[in-house]
mmJSON file of the N, C-alpha and C atoms, coordinates in Angstrom:
{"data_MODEL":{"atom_site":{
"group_PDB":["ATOM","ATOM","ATOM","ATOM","ATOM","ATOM","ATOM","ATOM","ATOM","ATOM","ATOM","ATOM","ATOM","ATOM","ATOM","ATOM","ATOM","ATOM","ATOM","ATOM","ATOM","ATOM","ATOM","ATOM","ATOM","ATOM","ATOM","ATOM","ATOM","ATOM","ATOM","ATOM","ATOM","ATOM","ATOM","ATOM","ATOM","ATOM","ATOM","ATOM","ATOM","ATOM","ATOM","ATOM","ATOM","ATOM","ATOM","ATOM","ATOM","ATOM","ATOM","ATOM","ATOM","ATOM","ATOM","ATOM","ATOM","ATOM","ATOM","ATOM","ATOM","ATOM","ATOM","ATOM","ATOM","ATOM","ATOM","ATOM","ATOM","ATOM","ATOM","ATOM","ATOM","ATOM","ATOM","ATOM","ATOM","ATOM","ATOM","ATOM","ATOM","ATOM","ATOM","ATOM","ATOM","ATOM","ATOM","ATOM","ATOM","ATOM","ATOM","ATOM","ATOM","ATOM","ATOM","ATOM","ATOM","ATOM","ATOM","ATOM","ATOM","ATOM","ATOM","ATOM","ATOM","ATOM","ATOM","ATOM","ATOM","ATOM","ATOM","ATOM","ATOM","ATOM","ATOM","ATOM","ATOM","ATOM","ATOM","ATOM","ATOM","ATOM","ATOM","ATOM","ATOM","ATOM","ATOM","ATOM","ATOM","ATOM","ATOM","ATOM","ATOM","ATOM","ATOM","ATOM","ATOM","ATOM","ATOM","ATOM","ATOM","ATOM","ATOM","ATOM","ATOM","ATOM","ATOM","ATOM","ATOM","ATOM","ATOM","ATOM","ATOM","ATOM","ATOM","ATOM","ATOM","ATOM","ATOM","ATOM","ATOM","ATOM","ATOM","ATOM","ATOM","ATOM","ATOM","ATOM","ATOM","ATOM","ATOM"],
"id":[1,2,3,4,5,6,7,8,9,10,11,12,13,14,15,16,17,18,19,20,21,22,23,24,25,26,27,28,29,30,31,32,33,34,35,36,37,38,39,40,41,42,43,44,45,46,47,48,49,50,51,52,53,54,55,56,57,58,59,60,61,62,63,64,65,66,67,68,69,70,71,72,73,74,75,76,77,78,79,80,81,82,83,84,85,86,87,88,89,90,91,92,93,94,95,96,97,98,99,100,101,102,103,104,105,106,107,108,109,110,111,112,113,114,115,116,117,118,119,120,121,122,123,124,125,126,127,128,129,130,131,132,133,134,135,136,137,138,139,140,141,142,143,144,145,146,147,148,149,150,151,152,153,154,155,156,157,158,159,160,161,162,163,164,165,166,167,168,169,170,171],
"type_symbol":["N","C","C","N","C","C","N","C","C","N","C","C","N","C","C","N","C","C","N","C","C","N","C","C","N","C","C","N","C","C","N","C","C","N","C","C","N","C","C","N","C","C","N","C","C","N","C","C","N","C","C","N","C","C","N","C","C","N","C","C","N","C","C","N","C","C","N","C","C","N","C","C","N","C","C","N","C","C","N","C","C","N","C","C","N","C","C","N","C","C","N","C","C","N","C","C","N","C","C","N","C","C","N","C","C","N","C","C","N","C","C","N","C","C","N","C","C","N","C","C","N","C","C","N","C","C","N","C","C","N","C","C","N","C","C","N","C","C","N","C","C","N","C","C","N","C","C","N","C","C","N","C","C","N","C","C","N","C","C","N","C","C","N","C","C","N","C","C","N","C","C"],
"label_atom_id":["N","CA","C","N","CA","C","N","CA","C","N","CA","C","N","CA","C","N","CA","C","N","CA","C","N","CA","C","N","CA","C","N","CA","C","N","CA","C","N","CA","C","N","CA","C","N","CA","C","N","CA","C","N","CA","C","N","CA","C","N","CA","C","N","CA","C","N","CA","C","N","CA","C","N","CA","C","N","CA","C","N","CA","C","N","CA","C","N","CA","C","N","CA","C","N","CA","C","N","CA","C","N","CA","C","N","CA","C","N","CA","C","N","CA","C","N","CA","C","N","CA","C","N","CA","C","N","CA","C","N","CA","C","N","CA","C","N","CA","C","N","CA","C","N","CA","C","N","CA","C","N","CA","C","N","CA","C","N","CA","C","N","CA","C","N","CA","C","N","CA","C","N","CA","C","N","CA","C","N","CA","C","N","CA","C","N","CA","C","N","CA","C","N","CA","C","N","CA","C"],
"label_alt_id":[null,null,null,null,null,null,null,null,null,null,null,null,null,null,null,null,null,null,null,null,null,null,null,null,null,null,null,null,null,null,null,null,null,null,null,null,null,null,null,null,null,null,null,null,null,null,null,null,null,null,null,null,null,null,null,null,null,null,null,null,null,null,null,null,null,null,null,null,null,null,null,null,null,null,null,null,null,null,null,null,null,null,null,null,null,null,null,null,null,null,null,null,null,null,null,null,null,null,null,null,null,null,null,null,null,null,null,null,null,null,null,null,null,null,null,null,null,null,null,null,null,null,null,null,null,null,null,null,null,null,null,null,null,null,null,null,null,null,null,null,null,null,null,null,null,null,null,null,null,null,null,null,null,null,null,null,null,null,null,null,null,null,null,null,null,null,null,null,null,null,null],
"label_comp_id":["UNK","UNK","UNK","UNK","UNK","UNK","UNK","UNK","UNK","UNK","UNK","UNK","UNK","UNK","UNK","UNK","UNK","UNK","UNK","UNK","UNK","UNK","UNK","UNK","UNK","UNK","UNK","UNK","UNK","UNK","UNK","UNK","UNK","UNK","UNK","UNK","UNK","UNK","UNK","UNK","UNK","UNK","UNK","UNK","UNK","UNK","UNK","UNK","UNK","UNK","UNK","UNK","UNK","UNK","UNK","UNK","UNK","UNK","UNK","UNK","UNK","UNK","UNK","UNK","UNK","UNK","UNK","UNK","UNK","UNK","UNK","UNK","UNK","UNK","UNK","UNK","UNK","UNK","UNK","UNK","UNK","UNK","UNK","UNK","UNK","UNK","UNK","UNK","UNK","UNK","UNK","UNK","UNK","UNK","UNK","UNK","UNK","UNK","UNK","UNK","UNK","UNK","UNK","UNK","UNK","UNK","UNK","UNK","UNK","UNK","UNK","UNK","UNK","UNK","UNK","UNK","UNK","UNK","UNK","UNK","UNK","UNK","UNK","UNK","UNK","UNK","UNK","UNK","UNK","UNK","UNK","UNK","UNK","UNK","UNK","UNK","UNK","UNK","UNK","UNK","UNK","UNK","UNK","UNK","UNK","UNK","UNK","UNK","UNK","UNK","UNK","UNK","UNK","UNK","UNK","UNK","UNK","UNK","UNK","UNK","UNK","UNK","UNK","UNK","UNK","UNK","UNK","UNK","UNK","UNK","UNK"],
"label_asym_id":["A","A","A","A","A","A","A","A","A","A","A","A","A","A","A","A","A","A","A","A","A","A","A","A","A","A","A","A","A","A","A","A","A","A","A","A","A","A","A","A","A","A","A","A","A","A","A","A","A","A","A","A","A","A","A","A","A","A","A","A","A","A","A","A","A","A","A","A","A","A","A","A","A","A","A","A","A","A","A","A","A","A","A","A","A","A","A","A","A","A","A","A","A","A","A","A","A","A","A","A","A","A","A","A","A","A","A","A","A","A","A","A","A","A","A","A","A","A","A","A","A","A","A","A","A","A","A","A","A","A","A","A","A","A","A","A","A","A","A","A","A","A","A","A","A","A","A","A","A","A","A","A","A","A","A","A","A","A","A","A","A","A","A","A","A","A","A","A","A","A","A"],
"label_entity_id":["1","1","1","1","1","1","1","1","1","1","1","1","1","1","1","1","1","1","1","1","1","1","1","1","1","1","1","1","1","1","1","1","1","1","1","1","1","1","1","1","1","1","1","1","1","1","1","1","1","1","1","1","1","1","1","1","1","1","1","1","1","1","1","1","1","1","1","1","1","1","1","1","1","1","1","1","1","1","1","1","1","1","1","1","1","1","1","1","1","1","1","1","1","1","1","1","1","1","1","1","1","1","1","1","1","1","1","1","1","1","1","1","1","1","1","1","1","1","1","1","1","1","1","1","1","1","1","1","1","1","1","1","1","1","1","1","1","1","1","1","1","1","1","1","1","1","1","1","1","1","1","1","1","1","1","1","1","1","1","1","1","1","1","1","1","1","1","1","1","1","1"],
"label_seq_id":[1,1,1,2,2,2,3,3,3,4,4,4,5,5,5,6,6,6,7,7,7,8,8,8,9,9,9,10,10,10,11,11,11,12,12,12,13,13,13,14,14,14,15,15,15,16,16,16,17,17,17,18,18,18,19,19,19,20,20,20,21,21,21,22,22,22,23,23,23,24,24,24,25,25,25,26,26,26,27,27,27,28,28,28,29,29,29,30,30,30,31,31,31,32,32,32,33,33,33,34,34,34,35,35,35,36,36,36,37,37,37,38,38,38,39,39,39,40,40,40,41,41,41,42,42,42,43,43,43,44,44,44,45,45,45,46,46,46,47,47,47,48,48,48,49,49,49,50,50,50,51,51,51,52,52,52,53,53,53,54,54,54,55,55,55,56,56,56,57,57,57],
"pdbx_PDB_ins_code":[null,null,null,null,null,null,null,null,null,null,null,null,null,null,null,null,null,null,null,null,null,null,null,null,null,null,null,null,null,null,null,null,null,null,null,null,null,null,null,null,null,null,null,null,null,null,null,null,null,null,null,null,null,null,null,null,null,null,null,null,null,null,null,null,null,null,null,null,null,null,null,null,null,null,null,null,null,null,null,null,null,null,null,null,null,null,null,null,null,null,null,null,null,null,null,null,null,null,null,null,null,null,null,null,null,null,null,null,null,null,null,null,null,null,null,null,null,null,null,null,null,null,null,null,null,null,null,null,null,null,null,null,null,null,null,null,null,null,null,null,null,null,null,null,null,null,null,null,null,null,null,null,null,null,null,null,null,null,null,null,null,null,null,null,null,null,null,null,null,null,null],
"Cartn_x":[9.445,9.215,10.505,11.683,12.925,13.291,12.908,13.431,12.424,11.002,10.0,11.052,11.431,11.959,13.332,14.03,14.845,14.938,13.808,13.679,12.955,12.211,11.581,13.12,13.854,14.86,15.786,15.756,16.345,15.742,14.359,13.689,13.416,13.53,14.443,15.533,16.57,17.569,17.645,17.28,17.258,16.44,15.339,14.705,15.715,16.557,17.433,18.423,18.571,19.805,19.656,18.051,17.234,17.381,16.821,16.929,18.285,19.046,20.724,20.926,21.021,21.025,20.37,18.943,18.65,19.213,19.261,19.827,21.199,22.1,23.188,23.065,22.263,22.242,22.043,21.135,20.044,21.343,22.471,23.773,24.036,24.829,25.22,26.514,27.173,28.031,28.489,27.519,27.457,28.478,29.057,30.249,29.749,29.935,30.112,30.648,31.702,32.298,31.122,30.398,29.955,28.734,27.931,26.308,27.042,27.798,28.192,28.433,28.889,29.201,27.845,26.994,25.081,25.053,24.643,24.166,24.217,25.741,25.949,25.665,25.846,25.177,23.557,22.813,21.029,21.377,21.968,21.854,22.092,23.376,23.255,22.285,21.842,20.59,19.06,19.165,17.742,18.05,19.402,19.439,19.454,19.578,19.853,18.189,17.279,16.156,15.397,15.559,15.014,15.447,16.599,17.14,16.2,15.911,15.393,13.788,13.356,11.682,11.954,12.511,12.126,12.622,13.169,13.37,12.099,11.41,10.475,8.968,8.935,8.059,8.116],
"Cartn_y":[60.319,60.137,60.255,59.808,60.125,61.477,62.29,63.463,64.376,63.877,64.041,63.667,62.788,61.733,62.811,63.441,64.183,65.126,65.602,67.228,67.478,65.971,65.721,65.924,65.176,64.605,66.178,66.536,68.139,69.193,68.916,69.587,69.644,67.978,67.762,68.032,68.036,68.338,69.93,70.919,72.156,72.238,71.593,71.965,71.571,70.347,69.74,71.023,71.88,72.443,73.848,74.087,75.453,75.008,73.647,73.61,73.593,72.807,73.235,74.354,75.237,76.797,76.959,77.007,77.407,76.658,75.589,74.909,75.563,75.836,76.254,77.407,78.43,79.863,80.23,78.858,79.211,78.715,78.486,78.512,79.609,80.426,81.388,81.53,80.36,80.561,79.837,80.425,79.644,79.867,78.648,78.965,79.488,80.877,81.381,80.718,80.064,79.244,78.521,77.894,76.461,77.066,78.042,78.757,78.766,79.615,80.227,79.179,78.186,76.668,76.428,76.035,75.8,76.219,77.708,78.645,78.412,78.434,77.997,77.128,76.021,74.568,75.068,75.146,75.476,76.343,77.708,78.091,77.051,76.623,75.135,74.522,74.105,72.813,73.964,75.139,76.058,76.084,76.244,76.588,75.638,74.44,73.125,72.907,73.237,73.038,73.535,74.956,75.87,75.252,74.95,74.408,73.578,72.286,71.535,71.543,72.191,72.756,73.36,73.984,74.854,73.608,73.029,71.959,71.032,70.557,70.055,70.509,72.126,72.371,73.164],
"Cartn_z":[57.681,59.107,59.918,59.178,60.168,60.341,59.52,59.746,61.253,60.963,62.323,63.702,63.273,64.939,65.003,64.034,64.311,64.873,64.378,64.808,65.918,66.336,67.476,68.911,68.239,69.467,69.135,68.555,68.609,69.929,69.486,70.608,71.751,72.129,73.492,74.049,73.165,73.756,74.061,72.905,72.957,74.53,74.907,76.048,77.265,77.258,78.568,78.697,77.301,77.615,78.354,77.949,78.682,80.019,80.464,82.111,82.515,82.067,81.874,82.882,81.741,81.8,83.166,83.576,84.369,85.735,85.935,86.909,87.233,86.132,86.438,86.956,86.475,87.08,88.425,88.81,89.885,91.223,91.161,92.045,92.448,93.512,93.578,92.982,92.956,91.862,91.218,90.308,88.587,87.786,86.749,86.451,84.865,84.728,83.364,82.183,82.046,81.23,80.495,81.672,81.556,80.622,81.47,80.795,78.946,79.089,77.923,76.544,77.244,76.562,76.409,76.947,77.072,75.874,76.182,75.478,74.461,73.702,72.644,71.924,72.403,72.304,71.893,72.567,72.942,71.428,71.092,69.659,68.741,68.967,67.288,67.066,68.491,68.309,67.536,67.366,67.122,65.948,65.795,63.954,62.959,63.837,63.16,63.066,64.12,64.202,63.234,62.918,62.151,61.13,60.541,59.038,58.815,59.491,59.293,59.357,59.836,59.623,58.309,57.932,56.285,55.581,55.412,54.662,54.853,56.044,55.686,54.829,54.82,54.519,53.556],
"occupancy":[1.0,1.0,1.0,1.0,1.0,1.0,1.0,1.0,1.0,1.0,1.0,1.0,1.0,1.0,1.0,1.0,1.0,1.0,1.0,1.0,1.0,1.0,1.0,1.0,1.0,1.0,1.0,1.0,1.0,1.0,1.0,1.0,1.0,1.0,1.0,1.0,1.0,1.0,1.0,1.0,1.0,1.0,1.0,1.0,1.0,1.0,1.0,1.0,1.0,1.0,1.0,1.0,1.0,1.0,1.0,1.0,1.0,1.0,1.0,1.0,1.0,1.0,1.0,1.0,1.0,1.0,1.0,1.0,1.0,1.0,1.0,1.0,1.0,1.0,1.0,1.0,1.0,1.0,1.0,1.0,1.0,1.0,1.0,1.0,1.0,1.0,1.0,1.0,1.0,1.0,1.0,1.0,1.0,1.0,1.0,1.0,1.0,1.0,1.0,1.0,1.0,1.0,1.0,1.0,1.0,1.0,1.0,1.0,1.0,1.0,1.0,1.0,1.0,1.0,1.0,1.0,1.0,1.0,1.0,1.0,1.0,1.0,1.0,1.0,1.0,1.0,1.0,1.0,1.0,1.0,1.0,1.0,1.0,1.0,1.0,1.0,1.0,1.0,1.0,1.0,1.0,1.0,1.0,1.0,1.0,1.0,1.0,1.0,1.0,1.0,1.0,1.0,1.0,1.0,1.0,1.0,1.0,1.0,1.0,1.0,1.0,1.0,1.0,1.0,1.0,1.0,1.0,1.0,1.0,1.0,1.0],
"B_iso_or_equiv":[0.0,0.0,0.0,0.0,0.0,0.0,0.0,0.0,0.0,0.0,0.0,0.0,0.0,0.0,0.0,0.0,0.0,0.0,0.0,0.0,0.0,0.0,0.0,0.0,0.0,0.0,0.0,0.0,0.0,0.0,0.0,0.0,0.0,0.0,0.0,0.0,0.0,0.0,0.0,0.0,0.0,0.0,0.0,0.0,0.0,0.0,0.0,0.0,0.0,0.0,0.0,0.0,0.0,0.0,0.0,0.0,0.0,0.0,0.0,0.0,0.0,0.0,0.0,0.0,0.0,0.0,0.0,0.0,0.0,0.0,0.0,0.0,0.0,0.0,0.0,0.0,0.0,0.0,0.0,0.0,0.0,0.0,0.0,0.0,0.0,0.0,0.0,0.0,0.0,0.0,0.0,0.0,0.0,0.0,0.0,0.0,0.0,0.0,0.0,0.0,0.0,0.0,0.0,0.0,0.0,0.0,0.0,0.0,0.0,0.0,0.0,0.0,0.0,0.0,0.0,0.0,0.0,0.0,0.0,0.0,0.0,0.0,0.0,0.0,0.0,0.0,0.0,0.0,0.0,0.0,0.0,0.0,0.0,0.0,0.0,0.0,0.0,0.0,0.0,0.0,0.0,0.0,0.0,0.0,0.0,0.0,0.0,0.0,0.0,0.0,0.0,0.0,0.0,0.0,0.0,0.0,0.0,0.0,0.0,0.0,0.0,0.0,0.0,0.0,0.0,0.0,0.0,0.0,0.0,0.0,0.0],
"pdbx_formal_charge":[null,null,null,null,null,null,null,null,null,null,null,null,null,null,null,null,null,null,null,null,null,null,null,null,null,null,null,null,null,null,null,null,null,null,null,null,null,null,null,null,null,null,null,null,null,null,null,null,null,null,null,null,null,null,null,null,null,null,null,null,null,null,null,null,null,null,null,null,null,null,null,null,null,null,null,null,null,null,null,null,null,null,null,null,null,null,null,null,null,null,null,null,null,null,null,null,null,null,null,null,null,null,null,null,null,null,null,null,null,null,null,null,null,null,null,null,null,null,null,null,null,null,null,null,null,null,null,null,null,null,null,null,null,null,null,null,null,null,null,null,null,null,null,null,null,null,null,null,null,null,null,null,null,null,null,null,null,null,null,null,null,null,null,null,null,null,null,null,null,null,null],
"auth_seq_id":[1,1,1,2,2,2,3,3,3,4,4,4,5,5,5,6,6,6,7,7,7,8,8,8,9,9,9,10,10,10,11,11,11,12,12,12,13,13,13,14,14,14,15,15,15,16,16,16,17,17,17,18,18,18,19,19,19,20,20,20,21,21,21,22,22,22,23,23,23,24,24,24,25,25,25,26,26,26,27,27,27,28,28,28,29,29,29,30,30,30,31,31,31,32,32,32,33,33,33,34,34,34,35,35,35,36,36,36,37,37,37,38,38,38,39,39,39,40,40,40,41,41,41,42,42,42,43,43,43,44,44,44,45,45,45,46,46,46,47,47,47,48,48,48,49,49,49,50,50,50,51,51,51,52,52,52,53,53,53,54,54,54,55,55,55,56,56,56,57,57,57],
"auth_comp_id":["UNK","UNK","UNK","UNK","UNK","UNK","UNK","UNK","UNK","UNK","UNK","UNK","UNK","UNK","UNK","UNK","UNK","UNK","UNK","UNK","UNK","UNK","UNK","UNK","UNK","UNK","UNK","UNK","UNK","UNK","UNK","UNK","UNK","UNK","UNK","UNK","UNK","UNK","UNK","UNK","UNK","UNK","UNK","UNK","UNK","UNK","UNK","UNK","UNK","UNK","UNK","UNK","UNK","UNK","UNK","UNK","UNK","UNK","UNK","UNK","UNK","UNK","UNK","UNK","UNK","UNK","UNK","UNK","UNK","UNK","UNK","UNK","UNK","UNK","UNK","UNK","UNK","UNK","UNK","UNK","UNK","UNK","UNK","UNK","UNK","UNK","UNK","UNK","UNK","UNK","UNK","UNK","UNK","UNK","UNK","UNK","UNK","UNK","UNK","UNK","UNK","UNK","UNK","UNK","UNK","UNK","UNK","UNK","UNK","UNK","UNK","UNK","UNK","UNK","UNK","UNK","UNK","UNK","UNK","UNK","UNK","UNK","UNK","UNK","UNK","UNK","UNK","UNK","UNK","UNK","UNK","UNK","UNK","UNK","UNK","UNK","UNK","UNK","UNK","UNK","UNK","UNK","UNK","UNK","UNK","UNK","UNK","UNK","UNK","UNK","UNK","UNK","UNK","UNK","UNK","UNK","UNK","UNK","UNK","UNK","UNK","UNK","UNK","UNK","UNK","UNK","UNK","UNK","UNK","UNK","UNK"],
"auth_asym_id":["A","A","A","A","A","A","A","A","A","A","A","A","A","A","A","A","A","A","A","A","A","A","A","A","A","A","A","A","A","A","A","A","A","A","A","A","A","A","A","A","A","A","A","A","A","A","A","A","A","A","A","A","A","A","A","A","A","A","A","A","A","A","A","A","A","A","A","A","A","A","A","A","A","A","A","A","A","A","A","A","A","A","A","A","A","A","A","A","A","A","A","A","A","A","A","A","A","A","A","A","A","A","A","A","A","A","A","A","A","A","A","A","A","A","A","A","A","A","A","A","A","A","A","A","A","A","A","A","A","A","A","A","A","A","A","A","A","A","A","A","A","A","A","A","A","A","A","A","A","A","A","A","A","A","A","A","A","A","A","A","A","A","A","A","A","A","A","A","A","A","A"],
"auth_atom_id":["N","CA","C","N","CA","C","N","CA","C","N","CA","C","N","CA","C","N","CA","C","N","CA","C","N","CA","C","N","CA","C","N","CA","C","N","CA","C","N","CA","C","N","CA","C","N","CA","C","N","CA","C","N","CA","C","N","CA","C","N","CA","C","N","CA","C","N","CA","C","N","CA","C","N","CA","C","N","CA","C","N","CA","C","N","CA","C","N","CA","C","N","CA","C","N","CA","C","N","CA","C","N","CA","C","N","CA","C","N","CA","C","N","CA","C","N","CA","C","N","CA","C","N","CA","C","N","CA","C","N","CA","C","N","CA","C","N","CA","C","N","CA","C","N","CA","C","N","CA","C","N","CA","C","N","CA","C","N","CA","C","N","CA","C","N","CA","C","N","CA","C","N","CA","C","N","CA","C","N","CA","C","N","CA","C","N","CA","C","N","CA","C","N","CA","C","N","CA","C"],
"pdbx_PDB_model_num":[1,1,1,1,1,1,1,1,1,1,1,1,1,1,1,1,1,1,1,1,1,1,1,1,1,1,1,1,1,1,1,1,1,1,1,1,1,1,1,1,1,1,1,1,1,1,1,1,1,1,1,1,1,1,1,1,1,1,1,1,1,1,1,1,1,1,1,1,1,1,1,1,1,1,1,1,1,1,1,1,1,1,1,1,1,1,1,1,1,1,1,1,1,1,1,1,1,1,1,1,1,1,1,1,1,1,1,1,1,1,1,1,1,1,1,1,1,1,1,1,1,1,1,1,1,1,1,1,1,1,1,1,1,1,1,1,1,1,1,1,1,1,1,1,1,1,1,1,1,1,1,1,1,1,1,1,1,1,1,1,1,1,1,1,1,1,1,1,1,1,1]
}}}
């Protein structure tokens, strides 16, 4: 069950970091740095996500 609550709270965050992203864009001027930092971030949290789904199943 902890690993559920994990991958649960993964998927939140992966989603805060999509609005992130979009919030930041939706500026006229959005700081690139920052998206790019997101971005990155939003990939770790998918692969960490994905790792952890094949491991559960």
């Amino acid at each position: 069950m902890a690993m559920q609550g994990h991958i649960q709270e993964l998927n939140e965050k992966h989603k805060n970091l999509e609005e992130q992203i979009e919030t930041e864009m939706a500026h006229p001027d959005w700081d690139e740095v920052r998206v790019a930092a997101l971005k990155k971030e939003k990939l770790r949290v998918k692969d960490e996500l994905e790792r952890l789904r094949s491991s559960v199943h």
